[in-house]
C-alpha positions as CSV (number, residue, x, y, z in Angstrom):
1,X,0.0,0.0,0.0
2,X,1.1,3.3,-0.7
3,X,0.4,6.4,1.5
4,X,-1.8,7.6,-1.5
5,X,-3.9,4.3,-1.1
6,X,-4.9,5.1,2.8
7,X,-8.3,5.4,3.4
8,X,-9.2,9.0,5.4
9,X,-9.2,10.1,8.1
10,X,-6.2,8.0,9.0
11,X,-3.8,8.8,11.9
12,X,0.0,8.6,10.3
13,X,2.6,7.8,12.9
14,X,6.6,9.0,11.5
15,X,8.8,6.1,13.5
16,X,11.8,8.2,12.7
17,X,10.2,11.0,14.8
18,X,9.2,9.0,17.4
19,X,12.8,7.7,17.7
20,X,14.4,10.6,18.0
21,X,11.9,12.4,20.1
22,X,12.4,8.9,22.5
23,X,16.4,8.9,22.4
24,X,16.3,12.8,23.0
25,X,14.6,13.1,25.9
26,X,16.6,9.2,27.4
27,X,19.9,11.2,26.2
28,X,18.8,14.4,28.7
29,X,17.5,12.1,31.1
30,X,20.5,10.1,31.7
31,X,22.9,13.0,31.6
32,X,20.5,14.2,34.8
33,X,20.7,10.8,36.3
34,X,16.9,11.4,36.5
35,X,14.8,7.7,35.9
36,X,12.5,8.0,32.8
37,X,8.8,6.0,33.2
38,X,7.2,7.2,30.3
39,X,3.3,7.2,29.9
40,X,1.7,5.2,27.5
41,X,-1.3,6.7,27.5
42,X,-0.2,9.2,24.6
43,X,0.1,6.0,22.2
44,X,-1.2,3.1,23.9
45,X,0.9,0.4,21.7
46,X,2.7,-1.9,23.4
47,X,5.6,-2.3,20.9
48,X,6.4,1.7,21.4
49,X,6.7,0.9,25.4
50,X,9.0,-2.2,24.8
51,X,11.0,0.4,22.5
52,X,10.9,3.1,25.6
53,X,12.3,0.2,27.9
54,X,14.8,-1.1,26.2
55,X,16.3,2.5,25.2
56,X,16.9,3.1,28.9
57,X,13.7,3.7,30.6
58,X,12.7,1.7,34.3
59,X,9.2,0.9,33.4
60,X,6.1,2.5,32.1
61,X,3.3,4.5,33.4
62,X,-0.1,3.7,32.6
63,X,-3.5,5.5,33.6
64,X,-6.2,3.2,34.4
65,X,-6.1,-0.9,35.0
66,X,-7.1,-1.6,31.6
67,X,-4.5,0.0,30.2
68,X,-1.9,-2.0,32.6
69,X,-3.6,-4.8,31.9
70,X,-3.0,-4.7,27.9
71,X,0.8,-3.7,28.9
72,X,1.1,-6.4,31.3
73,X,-0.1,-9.1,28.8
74,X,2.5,-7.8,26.2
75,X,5.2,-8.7,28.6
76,X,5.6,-5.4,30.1
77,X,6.7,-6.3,33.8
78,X,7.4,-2.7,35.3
79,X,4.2,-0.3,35.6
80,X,3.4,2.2,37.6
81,X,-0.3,3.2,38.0
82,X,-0.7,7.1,39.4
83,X,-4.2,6.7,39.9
84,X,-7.1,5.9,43.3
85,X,-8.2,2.5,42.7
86,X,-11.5,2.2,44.6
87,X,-14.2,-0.3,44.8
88,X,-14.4,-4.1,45.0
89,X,-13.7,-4.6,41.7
90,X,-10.7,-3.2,40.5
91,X,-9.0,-4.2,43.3
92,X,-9.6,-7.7,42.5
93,X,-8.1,-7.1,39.4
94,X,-5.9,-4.9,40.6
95,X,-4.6,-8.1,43.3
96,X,-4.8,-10.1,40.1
97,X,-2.2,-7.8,38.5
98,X,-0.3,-7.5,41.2
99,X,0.7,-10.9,41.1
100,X,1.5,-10.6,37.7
101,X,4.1,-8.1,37.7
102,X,5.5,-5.3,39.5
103,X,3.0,-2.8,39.4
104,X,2.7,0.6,41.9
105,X,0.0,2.5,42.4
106,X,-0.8,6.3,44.6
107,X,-3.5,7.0,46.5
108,X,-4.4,10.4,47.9
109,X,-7.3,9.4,50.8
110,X,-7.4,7.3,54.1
111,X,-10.3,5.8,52.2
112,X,-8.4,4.7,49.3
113,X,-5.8,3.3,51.3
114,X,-8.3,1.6,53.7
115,X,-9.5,0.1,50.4
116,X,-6.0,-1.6,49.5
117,X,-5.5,-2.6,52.9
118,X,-8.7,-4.2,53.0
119,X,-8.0,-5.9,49.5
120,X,-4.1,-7.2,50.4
121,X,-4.6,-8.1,54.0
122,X,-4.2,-11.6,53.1
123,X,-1.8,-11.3,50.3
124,X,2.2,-12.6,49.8
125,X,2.8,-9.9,48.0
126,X,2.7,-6.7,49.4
127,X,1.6,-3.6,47.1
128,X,3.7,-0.5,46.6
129,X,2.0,2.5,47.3
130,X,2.8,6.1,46.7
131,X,1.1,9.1,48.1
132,X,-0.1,11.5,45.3
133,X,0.4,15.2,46.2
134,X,-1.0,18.1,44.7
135,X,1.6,20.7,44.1
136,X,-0.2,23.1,42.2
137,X,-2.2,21.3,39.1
138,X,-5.4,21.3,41.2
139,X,-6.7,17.8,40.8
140,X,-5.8,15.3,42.5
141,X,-3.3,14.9,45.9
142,X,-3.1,16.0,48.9
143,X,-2.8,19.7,49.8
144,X,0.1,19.5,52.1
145,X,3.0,17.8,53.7
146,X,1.9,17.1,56.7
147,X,-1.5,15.3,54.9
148,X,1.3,13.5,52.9
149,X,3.4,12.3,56.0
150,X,0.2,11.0,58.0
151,X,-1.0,9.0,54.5
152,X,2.4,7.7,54.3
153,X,2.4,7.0,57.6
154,X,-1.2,4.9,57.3
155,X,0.4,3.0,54.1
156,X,3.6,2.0,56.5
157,X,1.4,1.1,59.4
158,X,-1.1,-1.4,56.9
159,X,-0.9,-5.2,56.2
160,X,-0.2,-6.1,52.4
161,X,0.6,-2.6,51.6
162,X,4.7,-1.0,51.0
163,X,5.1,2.6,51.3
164,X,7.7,3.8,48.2
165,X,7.5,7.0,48.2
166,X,5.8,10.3,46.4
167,X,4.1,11.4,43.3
168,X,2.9,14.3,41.6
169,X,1.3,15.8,38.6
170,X,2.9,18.7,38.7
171,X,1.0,22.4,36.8
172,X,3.1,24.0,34.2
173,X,5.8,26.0,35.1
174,X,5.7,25.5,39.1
175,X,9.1,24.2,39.3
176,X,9.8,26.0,42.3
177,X,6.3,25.1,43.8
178,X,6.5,21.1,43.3
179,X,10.0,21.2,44.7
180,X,9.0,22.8,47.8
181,X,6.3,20.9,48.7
182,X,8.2,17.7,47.2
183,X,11.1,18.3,49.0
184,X,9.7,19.0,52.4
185,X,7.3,15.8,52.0
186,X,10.4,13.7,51.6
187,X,12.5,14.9,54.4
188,X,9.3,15.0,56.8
189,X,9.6,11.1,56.1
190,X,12.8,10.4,56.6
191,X,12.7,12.6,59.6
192,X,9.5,9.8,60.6
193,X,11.8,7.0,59.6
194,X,10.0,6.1,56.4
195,X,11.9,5.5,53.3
196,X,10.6,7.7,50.4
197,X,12.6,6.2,47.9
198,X,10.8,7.0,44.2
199,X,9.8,10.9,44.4
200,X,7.8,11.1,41.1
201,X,7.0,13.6,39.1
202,X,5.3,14.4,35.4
203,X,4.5,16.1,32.9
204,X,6.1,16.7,28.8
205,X,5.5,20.9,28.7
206,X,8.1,21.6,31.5
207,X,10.4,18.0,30.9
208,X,13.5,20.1,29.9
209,X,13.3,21.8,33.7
210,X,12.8,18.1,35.2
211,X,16.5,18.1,36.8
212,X,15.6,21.5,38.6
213,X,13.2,19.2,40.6
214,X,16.1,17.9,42.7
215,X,14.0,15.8,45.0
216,X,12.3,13.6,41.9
217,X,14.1,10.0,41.7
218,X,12.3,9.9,38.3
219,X,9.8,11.6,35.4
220,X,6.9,11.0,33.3
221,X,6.8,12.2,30.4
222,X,4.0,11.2,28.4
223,X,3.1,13.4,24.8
224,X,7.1,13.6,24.3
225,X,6.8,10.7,22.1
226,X,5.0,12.4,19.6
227,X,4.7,16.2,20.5
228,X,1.3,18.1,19.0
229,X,0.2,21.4,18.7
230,X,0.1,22.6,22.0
231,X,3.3,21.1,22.9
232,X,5.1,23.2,20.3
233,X,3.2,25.9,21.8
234,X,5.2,25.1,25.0
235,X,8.6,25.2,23.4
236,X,8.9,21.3,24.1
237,X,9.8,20.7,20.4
238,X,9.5,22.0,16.7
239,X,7.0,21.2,14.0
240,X,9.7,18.6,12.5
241,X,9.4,16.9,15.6
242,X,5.8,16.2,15.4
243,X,5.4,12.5,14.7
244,X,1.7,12.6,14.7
245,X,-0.2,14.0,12.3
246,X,-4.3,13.2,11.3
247,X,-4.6,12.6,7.4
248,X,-8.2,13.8,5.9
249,X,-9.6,14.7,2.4
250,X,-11.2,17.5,1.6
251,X,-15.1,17.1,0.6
252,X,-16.5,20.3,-0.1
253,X,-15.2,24.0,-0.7
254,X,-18.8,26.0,-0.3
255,X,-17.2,29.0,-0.6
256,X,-13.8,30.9,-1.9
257,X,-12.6,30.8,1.9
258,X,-14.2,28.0,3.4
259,X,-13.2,24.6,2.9
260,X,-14.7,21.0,4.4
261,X,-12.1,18.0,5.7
262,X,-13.5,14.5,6.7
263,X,-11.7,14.8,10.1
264,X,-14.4,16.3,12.8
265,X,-14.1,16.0,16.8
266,X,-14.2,12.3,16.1
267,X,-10.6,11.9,14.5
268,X,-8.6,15.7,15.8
269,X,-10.7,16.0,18.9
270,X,-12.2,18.9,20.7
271,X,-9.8,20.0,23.0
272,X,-8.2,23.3,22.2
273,X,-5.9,23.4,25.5
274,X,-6.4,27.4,25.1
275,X,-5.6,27.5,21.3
276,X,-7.0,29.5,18.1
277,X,-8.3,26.4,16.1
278,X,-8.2,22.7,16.2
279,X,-4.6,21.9,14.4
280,X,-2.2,23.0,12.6
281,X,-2.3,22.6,8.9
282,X,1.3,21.2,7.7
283,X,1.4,22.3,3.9
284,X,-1.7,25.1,4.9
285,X,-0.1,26.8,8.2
286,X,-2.2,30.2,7.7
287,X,-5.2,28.2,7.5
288,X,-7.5,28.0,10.8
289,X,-9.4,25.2,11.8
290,X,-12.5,27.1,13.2
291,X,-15.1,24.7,13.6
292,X,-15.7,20.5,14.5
293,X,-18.9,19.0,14.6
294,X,-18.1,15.2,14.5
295,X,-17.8,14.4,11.3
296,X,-16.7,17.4,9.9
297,X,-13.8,20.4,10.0
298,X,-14.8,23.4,9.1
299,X,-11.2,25.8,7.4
300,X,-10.7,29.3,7.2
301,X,-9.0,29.9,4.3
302,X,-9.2,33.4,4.0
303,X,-5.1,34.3,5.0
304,X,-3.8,31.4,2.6
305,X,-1.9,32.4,-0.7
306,X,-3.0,28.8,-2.0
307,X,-6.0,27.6,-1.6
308,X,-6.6,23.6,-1.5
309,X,-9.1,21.4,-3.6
310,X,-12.2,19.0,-3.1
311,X,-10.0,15.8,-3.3
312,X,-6.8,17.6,-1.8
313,X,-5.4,15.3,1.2
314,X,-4.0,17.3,4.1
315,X,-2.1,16.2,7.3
316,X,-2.8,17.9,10.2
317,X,-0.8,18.3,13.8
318,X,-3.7,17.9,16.4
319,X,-3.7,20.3,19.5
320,X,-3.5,17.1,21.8
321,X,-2.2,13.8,20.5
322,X,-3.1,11.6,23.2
323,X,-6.8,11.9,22.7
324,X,-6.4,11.3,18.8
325,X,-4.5,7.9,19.6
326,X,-7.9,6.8,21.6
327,X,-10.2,7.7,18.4
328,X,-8.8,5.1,16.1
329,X,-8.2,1.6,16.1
330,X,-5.6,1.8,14.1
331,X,-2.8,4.4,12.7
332,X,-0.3,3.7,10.3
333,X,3.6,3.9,10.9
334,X,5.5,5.6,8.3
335,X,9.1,6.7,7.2
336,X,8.8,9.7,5.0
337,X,6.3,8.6,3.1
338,X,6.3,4.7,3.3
339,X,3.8,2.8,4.6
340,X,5.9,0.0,7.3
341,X,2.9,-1.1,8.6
342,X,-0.8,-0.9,10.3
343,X,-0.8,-1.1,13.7
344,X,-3.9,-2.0,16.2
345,X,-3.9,0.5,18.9
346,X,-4.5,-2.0,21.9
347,X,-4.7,0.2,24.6
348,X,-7.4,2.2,22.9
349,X,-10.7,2.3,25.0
350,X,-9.5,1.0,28.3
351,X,-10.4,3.5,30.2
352,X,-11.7,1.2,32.8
C-alpha cells in the first residue's frame, strides 16, 4: 500500500520522529541521572513501550487498570499506576495484576488506602504504594506535607501494603512550587523513619526543567513521544518533531474561503488546550481550523496564498495527541512517506 492508497481520516505515525523524540529526551534524562517511566497513554501500543524500555527507561506508566492490563499481557513487567483504585472490583483485578508483575499505584485518601489494605490483608505480595500530592495542578493529591506524611504514615502502618514513596502531577511552570512541597514531603519522612525512595513527578511541557526538581528520583513524560500542537506551543519541540499527524480529504469547498475535511471531533478531537483552532495545517499553516462538529472540520482559508481542492489530502498536527491515539483503532507507521505497517492500537478504550 502506498500512503496515497490510505483510506481517510487516518492517523500517520513517523517512527523516525518517534525515535528521536524517544532517544532525545533518554539522552537528557541520563545526563541528569533522572529515571524516565514514560506514559503510554499518549500511544497506547505496546511495541512503542518495549521500544521506551529497552532505550533506557525503568518501566512505564499507565493511567487506568485496563490499560496496565493490555501492557502487562504484552510482557511489560514494570508499571506504575498514578491513579485511586477504589471499589471491590478493580481491586480484585488490581490483586490479580499484582501478582503478575511489579506494578505501583498512589493514592491520595485514608479511604483509598483503607480500600488496599482491606483488599491485600491476606496477600504474599505486598503492594507499593505512593502518596499523590497536589503541588499546584489542582486535581488530585493532597494539599500538604503534613497530609502527605500522616497517609504515608497509614500506608507503613497497613498489612499487604509498602510505602515507596511520592508522586505528583505537577501544573506547568511551578518548578519552584512542586519542589517545595516535594522536597519538604520527603524529608518530613525520613525525619519519621520512612523510606521515600521514588519521588515522582510528570509532565512533557516543562520535561526540559525536570532536573531542577532535585527531590524527583524519576519523570513521566507522556506526549514527548509524539509532541502536538500545544506542545510546540510550549517550546517542548518543533513542528519537524511532530510525529503525529491526522490525514483527511477535503469534501467540499462551499465557498472561496471556506473549505470541508472529513476529520471532525471524532478523528482531531475537541480539545483546544487554550488554542486559536483545532490543528495546525502542515502544507496550509495560515489556514485555521475554526469549527468541528463530528464528522466534519470546518477551514478558514481566507489568510492562505494557496487555496486547497475538493479531493486535496491534508495532514494535520492535532492540539493534543493523546486523545487522537484513543479515536482510532488503528494508525499507520511511516518513514517519510512509506507505509511500514498498520498497527492496532490495543490500549485504545481501556479506560476502565
Amino acid at each position: 500500500m502506498k500512503l496515497s492508497d490510505v483510506d481517510t481520516p487516518a492517523v500517520l505515525i513517523d517512527v523516525d520522529r518517534v525515535e528521536a523524540n524517544l532517544q532525545r529526551f533518554q539522552r537528557y534524562a541520563n545526563g541528569h541521572r533522572l529515571a524516565v517511566r514514560p506514559h503510554i497513554k499518549t500511544h497506547k501500543l505496546p511495541r512503542f513501550a518495549k521500544r521506551q524500555i529497552e532505550l533506557g527507561a525503568v518501566g512505564i506508566t499507565c493511567q487506568k487498570l485496563g490499560e496496565a492490563e493490555v501492557m502487562a499481557d504484552a510482557g511489560i513487567t514494570d508499571i506504575f499506576l498514578p491513579y485511586n483504585i477504589v471499589g471491590h472490583a478493580k481491586l480484585d483485578r488490581l490483586v490479580a495484576l499484582n501478582a503478575r508483575i511489579k506494578i505501583a499505584v498512589t493514592a491520595d485518601s485514608d479511604v483509598a488506602i483503607h480500600g488496599l489494605a482491606e483488599a491485600f490483608k491476606n496477600s504474599t505480595k505486598p503492594l507499593v504504594v505512593l502518596i499523590e500530592c497536589d503541588t499546584g495542578m489542582g486535581r488530585c493529591g493532597v494539599q500538604t506535607p503534613d497530609e502527605a506524611l500522616a497517609l504515608a504514615k497509614l500506608v507503613d502502618g497497613s498489612d499487604g501494603l509498602s510505602f515507596a514513596g511520592f508522586m505528583t502531577f505537577p501544573k506547568t511552570g511551578s518548578i519552584a512550587q512542586t519542589e517545595a512541597f516535594l522536597s519538604l514531603a520527603k524529608k518530613m519522612a525520613r525525619d519519621a523513619g520512612l523510606d521515600p525512595r521514588i519521588i515522582s513527578n510528570g509532565g512533557s511541557p516543562d520535561m526540559w526543567r525536570a532536573h531542577e526538581v532535585t527531590s524527583a528520583t524519576e519523570h513521566r513524560p507522556g506526549t514527548y513521544i509524539y509532541l502536538d500542537r500545544f506542545q510546540v506551543s510550549k517550546g517542548v519541540g518543533t513542528w519537524d518533531d511532530c510525529a503525529l499527524t491526522v490525514l483527511a480529504t477535503v469534501v467540499s469547498r462551499p465557498t472561496e474561503n471556506r473549505a470541508v475535511i472529513d476529520a471532525g471531533s471524532k478523528a482531531l478531537t475537541s480539545d483546544t488546550l487554550g488554542l486559536e483552532g483545532f490543528g495546525r495545517i502542515t502544507d496550509y499553516p495560515d489556514a485555521v481550523i475554526t469549527s468541528l462538529s463530528e464528522e466534519h472540520g470546518v477551514i478558514d482559508l481566507g489568510a492562505c496564498a494557496s487555496k486547497p481542492k475538493v479531493g486535496d489530502r491534508l495532514r494535520v498536527i492535532p492540539n493534543h495527541c493523546c486523545v487522537v491515539s484513543n479515536l482510532f483503532d488503528e494508525v499507520i507507521l511511516i518513514s517519510g512517506d512509506e507505509i511500514i505497517e498498520s498497527a492496532r492500537v490495543a490500549a485504545r478504550g481501556r479506560v476502565d
